[in-house]
N, C-alpha and C positions, 0 to 999 in steps of 0.2 A: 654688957656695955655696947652701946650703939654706935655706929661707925657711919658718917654722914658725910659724901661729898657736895660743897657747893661750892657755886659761885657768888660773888657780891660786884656791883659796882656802884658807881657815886661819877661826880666833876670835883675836882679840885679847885679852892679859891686861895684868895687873898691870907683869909685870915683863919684857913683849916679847915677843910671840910674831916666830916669821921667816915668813914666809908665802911668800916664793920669793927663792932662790937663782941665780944667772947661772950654769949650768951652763961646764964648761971646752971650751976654744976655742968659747964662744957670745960673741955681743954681743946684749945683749934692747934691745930698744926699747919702752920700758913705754907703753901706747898708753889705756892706764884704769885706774880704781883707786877701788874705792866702800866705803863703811863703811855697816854698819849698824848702828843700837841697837833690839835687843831686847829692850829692858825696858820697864817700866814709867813710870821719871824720865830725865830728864839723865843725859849721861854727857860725860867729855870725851876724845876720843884722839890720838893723835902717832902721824906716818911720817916712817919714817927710807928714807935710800936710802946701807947704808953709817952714816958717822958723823955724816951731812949730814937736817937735817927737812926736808921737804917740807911739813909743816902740824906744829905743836906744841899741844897742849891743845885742838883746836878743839870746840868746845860741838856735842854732835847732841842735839837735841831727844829725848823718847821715841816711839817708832818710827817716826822719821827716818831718812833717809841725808844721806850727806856723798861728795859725787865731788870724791875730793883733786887731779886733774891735769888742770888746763885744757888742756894740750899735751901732746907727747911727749917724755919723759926717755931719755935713753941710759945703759945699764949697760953695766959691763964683768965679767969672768970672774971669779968669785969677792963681786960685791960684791950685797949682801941686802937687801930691801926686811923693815924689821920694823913691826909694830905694836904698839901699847901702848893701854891702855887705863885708864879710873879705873876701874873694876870687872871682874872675871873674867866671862867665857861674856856679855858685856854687846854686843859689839861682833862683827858677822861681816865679813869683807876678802873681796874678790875684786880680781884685778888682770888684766888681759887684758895679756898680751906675744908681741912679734913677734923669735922666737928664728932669728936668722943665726949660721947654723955655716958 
């Protein structure tokens, strides 16, 4: 069994970006997961894991972060970590995972 750490990132929009996908026969163990706001004001975003939130509208200050995983989440094959955001190009994801094949 292979033991892989990475990282992923994406921007967050409007209407979801996916910013990583559980590759097949992996199981990811999502070990972090940071937002940023880029702007200037307020912004508010949601992570999804799948059809399930992880945090829903949470308020980031302007050029603040927000670390949405106090602990570690387990995915399985096929299921997607997305974000969303109240403004486009407002919000940058990175998510650190630990991919077992």
């Amino acid at each position: 069994m292979a033991n892989v750490f990475k990282n992923y990132t994406g921007e967050a929009t409007t209407g979801g970006a996916t910013i990583y996908t559980i590759p097949a026969s992996t199981t990811g163990i999502l070990m972090g997961l940071n937002l940023a706001n880029k702007t200037g004001s307020q912004v508010t975003a949601s992570v999804q894991l799948g059809s399930t939130y992880i945090v829903k509208d949470a308020p980031i200050p302007s050029g603040a972060a927000l670390g949405v995983l106090d602990g570690k989440l387990i995915a399985e094959t096929g299921e997607a970590i997305t974000v969303t955001a109240s403004a486009n190009t407002a919000v940058d994801a990175i998510i650190s995972v630990l991919e077992q094949s």
